[in-house]
ZAFIDO-658032 format. One record per residue: x, y, z of N, C-alpha, C in turn; residue number from 1. Coordinates in Angstrom, 3 decimals. Layout:
REM ZAFIDO-658032
X;Y;Z;X;Y;Z;X;Y;Z;NUM
...
***
This chain:
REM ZAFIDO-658032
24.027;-28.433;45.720;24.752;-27.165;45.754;23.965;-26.153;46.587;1
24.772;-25.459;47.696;23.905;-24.286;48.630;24.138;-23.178;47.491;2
22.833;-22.504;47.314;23.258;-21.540;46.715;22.480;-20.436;47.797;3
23.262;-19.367;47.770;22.313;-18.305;48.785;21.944;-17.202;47.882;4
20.498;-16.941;48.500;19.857;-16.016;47.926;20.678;-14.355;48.221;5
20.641;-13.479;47.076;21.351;-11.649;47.764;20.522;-11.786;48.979;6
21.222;-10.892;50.092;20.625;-10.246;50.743;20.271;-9.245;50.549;7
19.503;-7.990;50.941;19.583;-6.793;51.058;19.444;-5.978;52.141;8
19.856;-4.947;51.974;20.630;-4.054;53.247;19.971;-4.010;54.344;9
19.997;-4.128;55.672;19.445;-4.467;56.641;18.440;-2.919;56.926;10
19.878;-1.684;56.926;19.480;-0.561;57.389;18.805;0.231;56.544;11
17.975;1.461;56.705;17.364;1.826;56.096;18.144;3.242;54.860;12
18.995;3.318;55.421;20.616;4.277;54.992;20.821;3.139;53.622;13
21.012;1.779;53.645;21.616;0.733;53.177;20.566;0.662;51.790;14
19.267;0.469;52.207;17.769;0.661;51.361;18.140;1.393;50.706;15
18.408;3.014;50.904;18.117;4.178;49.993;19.655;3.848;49.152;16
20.877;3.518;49.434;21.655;3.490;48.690;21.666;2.850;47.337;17
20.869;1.320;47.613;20.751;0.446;46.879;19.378;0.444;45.445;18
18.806;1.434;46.191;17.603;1.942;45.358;18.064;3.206;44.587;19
18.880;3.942;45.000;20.007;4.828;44.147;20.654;4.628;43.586;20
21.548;3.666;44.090;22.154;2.719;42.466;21.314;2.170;41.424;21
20.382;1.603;42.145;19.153;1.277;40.405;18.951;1.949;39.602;22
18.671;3.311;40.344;17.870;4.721;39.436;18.954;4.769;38.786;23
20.437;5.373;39.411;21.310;5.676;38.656;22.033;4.414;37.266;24
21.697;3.759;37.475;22.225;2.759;36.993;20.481;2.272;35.014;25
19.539;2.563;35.565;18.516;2.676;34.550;18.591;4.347;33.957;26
18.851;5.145;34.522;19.531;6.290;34.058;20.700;6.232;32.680;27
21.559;5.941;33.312;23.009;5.736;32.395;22.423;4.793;31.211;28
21.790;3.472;31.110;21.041;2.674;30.808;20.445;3.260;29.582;29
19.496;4.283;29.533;18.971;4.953;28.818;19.467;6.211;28.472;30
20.698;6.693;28.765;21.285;7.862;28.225;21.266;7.705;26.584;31
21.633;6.655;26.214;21.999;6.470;24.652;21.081;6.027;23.894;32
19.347;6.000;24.461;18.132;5.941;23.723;17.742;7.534;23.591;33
18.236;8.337;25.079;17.561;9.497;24.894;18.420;10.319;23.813;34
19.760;10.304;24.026;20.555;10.559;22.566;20.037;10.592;21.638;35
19.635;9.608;20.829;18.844;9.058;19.439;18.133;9.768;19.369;36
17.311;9.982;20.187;15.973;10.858;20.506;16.116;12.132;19.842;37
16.941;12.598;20.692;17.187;14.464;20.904;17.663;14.243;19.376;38
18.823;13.792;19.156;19.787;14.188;17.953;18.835;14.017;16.690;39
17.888;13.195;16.678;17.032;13.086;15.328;15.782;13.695;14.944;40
15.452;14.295;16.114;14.119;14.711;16.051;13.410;15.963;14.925;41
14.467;16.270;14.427;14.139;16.915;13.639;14.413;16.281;11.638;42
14.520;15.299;11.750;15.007;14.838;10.506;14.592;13.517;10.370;43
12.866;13.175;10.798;12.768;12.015;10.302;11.626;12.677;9.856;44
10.718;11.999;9.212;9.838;11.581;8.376;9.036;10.964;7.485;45
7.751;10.922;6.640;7.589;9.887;5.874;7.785;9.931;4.832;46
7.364;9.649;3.324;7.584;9.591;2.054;7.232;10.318;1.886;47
5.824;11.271;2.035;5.664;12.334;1.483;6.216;13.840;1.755;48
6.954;13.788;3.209;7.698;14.440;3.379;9.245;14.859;3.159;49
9.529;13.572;2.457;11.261;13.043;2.195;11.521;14.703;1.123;50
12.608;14.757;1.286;13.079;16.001;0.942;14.117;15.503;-0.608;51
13.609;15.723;-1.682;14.605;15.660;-3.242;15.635;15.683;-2.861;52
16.140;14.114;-3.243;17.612;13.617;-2.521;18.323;12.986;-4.058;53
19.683;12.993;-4.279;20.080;11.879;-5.092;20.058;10.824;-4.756;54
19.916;10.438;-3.465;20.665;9.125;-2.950;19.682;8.949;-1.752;55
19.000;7.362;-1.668;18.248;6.854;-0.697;19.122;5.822;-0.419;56
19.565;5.776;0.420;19.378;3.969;1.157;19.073;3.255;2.241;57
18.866;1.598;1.613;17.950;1.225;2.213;18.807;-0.177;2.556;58
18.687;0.008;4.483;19.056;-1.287;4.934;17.990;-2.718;5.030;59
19.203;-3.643;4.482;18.746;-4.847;4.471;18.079;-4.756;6.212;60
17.010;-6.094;6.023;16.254;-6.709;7.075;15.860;-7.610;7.269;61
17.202;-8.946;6.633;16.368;-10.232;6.507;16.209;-11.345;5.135;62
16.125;-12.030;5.022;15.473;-12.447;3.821;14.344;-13.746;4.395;63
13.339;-14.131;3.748;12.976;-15.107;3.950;12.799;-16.153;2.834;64
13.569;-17.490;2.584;13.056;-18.088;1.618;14.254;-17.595;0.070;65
15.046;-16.635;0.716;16.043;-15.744;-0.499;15.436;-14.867;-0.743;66
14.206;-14.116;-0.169;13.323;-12.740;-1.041;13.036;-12.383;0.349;67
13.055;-10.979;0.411;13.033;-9.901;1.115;11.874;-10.083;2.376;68
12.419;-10.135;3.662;11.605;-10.407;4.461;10.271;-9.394;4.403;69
9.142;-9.512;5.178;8.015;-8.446;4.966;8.831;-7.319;5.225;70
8.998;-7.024;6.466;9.959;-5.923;6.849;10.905;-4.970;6.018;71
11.394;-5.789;5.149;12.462;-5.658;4.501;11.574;-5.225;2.810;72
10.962;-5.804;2.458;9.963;-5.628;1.340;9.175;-4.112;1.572;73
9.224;-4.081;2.727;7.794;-2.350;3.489;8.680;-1.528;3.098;74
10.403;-1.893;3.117;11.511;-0.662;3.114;11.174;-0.360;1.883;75
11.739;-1.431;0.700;11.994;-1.453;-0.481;10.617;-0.584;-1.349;76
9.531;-1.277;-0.754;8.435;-0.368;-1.543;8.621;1.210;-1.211;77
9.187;1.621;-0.036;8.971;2.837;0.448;9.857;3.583;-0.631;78
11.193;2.777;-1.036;12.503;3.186;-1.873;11.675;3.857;-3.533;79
10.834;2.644;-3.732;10.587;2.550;-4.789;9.395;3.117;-5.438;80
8.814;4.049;-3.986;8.046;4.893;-4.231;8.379;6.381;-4.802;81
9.508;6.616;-3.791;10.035;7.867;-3.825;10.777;7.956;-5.214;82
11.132;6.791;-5.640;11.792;6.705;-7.248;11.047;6.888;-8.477;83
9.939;6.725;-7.973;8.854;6.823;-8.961;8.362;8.228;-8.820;84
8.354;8.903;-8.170;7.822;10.254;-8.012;8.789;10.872;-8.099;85
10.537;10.502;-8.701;11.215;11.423;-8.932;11.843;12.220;-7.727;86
11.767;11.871;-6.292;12.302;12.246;-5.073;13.908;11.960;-4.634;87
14.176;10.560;-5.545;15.347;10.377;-5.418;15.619;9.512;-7.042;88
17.099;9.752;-6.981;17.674;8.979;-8.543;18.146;8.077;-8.197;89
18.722;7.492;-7.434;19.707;6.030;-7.049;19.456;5.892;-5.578;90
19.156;4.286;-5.501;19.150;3.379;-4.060;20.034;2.548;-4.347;91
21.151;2.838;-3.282;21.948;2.074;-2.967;21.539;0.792;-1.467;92
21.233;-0.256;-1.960;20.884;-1.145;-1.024;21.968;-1.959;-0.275;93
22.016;-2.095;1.046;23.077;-2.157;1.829;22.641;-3.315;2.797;94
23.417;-4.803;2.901;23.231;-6.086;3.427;24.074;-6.471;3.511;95
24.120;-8.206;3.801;24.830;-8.469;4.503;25.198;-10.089;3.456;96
26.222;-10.187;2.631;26.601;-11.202;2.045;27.717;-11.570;2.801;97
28.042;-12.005;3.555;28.752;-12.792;4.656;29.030;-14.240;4.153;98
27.561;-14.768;3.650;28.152;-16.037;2.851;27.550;-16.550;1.163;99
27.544;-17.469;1.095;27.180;-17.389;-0.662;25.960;-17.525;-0.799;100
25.155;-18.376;0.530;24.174;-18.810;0.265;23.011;-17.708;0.835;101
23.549;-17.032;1.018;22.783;-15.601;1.792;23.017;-14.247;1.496;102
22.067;-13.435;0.477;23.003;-12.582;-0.284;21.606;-10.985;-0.195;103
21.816;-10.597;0.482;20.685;-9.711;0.866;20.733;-8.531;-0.723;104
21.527;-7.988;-0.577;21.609;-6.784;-1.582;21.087;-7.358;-2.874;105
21.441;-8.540;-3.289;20.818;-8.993;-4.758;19.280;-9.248;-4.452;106
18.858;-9.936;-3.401;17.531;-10.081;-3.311;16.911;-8.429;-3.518;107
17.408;-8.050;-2.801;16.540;-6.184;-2.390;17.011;-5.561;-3.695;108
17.959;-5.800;-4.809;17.669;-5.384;-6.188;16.857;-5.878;-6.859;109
16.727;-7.165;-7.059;15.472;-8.034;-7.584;14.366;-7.576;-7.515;110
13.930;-7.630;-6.610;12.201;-6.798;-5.612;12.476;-5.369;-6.202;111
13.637;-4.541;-6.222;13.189;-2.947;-6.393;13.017;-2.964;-8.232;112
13.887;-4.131;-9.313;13.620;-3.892;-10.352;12.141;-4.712;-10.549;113
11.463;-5.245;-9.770;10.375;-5.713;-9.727;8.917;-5.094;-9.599;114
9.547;-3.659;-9.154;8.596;-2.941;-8.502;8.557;-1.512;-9.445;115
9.664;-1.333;-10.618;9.476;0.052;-11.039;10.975;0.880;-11.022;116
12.069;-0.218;-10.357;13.152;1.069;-10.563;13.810;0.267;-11.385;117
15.051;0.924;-12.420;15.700;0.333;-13.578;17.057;-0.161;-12.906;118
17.145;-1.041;-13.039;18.151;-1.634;-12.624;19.850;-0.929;-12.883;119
19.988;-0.312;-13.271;21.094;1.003;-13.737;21.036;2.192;-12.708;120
20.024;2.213;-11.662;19.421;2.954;-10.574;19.809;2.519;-9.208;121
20.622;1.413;-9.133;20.486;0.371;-8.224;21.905;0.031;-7.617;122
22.688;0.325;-6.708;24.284;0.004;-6.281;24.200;-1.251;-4.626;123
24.963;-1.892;-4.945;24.169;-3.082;-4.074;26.117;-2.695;-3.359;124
25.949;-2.755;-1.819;26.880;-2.685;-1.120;26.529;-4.191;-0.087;125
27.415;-5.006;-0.643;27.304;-6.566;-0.476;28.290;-6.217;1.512;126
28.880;-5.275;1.695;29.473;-5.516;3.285;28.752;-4.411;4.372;127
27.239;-4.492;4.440;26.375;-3.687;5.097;26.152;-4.820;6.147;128
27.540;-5.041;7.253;26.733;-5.972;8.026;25.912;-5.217;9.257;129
26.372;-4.198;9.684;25.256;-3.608;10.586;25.384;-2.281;10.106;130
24.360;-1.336;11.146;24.024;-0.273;10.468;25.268;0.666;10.816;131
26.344;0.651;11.546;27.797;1.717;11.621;28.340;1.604;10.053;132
28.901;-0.090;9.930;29.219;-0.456;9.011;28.320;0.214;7.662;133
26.950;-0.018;7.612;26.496;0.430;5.982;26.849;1.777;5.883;134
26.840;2.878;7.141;26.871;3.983;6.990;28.836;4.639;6.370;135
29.539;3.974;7.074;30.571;4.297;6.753;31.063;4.007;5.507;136
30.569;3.245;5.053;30.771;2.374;3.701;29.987;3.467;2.457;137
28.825;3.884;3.300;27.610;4.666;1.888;28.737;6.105;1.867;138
29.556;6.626;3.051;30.492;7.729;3.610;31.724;7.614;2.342;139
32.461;6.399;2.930;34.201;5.997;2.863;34.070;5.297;1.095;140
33.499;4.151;1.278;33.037;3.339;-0.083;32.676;4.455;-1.342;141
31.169;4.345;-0.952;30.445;4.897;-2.031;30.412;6.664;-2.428;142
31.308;7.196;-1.451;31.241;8.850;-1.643;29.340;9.597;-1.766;143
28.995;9.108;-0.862;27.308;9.880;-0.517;27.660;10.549;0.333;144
27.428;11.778;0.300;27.135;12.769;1.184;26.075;13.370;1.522;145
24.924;12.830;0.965;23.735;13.299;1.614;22.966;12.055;0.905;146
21.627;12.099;2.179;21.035;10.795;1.150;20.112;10.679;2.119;147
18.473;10.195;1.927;17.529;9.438;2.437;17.684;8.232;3.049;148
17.579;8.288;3.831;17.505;6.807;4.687;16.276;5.789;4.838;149
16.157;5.052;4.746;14.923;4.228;4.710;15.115;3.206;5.411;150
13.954;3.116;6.846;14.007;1.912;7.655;13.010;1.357;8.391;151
12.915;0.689;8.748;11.479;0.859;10.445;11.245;1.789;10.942;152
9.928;2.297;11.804;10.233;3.311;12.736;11.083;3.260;13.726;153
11.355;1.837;14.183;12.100;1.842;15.651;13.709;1.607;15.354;154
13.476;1.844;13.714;15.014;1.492;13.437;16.056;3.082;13.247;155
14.803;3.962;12.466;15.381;4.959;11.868;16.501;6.077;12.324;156
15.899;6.169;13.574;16.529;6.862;14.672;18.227;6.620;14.876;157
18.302;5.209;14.696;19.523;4.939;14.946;20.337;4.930;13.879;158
19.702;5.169;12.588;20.421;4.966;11.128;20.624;6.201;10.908;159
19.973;7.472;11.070;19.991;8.636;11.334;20.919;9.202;11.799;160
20.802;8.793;12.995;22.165;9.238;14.116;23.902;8.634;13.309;161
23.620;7.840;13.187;25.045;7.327;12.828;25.293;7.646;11.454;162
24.751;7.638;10.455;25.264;8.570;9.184;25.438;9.663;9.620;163
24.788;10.375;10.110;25.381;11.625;10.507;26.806;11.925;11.224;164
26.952;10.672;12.396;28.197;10.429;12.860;29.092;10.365;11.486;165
28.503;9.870;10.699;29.877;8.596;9.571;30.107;9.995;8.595;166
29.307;11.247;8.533;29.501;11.940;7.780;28.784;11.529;6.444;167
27.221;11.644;6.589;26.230;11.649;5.402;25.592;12.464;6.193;168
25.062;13.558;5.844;23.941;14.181;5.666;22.669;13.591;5.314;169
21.724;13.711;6.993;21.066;12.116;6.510;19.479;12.608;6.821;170
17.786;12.412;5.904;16.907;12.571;6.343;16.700;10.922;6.562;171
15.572;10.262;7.635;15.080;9.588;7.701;13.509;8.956;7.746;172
13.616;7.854;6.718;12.197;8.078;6.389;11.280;7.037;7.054;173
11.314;6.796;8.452;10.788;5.533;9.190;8.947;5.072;8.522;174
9.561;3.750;7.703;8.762;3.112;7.622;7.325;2.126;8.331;175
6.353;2.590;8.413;5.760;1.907;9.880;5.234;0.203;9.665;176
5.042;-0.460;10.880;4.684;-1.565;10.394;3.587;-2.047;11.728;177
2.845;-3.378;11.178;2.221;-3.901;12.130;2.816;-3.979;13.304;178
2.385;-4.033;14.030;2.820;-4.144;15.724;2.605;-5.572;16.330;179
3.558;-6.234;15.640;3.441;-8.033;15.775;4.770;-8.318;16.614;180
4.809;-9.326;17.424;5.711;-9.966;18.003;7.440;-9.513;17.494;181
7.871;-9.304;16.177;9.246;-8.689;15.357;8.829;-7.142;15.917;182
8.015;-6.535;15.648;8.135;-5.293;16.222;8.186;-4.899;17.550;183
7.785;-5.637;18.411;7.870;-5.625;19.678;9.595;-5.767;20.244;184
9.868;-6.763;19.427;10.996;-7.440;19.705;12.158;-6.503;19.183;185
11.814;-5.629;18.222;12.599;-4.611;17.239;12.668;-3.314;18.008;186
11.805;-2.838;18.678;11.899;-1.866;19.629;12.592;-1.969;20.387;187
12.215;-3.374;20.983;13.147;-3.533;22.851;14.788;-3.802;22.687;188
14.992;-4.314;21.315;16.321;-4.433;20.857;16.720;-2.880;21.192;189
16.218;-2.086;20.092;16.955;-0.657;19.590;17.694;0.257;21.343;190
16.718;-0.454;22.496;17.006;-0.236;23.657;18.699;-0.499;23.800;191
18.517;-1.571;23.457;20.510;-2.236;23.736;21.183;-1.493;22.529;192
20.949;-1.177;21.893;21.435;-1.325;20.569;22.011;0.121;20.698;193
21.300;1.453;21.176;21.469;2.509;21.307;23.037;3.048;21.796;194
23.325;1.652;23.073;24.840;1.779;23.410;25.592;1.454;22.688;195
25.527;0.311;21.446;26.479;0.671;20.655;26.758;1.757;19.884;196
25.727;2.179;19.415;25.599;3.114;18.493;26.210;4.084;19.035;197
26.325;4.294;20.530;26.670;5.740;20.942;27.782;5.375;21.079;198
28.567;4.546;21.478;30.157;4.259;21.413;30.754;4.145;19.931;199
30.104;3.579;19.044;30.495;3.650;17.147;30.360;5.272;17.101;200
29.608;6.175;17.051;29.931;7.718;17.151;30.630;8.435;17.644;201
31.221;7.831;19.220;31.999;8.214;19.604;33.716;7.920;19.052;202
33.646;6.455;19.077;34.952;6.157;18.826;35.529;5.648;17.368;203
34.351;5.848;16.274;34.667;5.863;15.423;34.977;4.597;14.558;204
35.311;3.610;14.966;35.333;2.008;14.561;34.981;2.035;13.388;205
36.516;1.061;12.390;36.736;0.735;10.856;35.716;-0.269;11.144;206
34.667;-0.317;9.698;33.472;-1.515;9.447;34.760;-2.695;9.595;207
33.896;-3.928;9.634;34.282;-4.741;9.206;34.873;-5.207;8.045;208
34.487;-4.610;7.018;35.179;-4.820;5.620;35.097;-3.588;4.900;209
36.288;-3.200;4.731;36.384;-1.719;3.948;36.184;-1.432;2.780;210
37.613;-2.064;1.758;37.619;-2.536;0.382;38.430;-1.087;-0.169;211
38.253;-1.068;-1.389;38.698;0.324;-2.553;37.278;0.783;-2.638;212
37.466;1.900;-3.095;36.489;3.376;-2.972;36.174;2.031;-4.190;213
34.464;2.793;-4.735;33.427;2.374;-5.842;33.302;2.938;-6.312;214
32.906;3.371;-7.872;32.171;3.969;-8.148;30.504;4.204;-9.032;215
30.264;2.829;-7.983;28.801;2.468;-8.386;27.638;3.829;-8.278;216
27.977;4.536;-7.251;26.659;5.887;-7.018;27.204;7.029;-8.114;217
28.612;7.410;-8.342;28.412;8.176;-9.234;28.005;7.753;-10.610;218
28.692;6.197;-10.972;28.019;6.153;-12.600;26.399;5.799;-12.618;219
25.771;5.212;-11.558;24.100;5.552;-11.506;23.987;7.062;-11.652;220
24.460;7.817;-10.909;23.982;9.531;-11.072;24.428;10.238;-12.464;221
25.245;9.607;-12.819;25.671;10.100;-14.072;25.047;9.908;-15.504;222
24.242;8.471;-15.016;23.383;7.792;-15.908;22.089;8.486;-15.894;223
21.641;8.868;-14.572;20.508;9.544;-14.713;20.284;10.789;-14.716;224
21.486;11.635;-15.923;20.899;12.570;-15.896;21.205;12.849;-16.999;225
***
């Protein structure tokens, strides 16, 4: 098979065009990282800064083995800190049960009644398959209107942004982690990832699975008080 290599532009008019389309083109590229950026910068933080919330939640990240990947375990402790110091009353944990044999939200209740929170504290939203979806669901589903977010650092930004889109009133509490090969890989994602996010804000897109309203967060809040 001939295959031919691009050419490129002979003339030097031809050069600057083609090197202008790049810029412009890594420009547009990154419009919807710098978004994330601007729109959150004032509303993330860590645990000791998290602001007395009723409502934290915390996206799934995994499981390994059926129990909470590390990643996913760094969230949960972070949840289950702030519960213990009385910062928040109910974590609603939000994953991805898609099938039987893979059930994120029960694992990430397990680990949080493992760690110090009472299981009566705890609302497991089994159709958190990505983060538009958990947000509209913690919105439409669960009736939260304001609430702590808990995630990665390179995640938070974008969980941030889009509750806020979905209509939660949202602080974020980016969890930090080793800087291993998943984090590397978790950053350079959030790069791509940013364009969805900015088109789900824009255009608004039903989750994948809707269901009837719950009322798992109010009878936890009702319980705890």
């Amino acid at each position: 098979m001939d295959i031919r290599r691009p050419r490129l532009p002979r003339t030097r008019a031809g050069r600057r065009r083609l090197v202008q389309a790049a810029m412009a083109g890594c420009v547009l590229a990154l419009l919807p990282a710098t978004w994330l950026f601007v729109s959150t910068s004032d509303r993330l933080g860590t645990t000791a800064d998290a602001p007395r919330t009723e409502v934290a939640v915390v996206f799934g990240a995994g499981l390994w083995d059926g129990e909470p990947s590390p990643y996913l375990a760094h969230r949960l402790d972070a949840a289950a800190k702030l519960y213990r110091e009385g910062r928040i009353e109910v974590v609603l944990v939000t994953g991805d049960n898609s099938r039987e044999d893979y059930d994120e939200p029960d694992a990430m209740r397990t680990y949080l009644t493992g760690h110090g929170v009472p299981d009566a504290r705890i609302v497991s939203d089994y159709a958190g398959f990505d983060t538009w979806d958990s947000c509209v669901r913690a919105k439409k589903i669960f009736g939260v209107d304001r609430a702590v977010l808990i995630s990665q650092d390179f995640h938070i930004r974008r969980a941030v942004a889009l509750c806020e889109a979905a209509g939660v009133d949202s602080y974020g509490v980016g969890v930090t982690a080793k800087h291993d090969v998943t984090w590397y890989y978790g950053g350079a994602r959030e790069v791509l990832a940013a364009g969805k996010a900015a088109l789900d804000a824009v255009f608004e897109p039903d989750p994948r699975f809707l269901g009837p309203r719950e009322t798992g967060v109010t009878k936890a809040l009702a319980g705890a008080r």
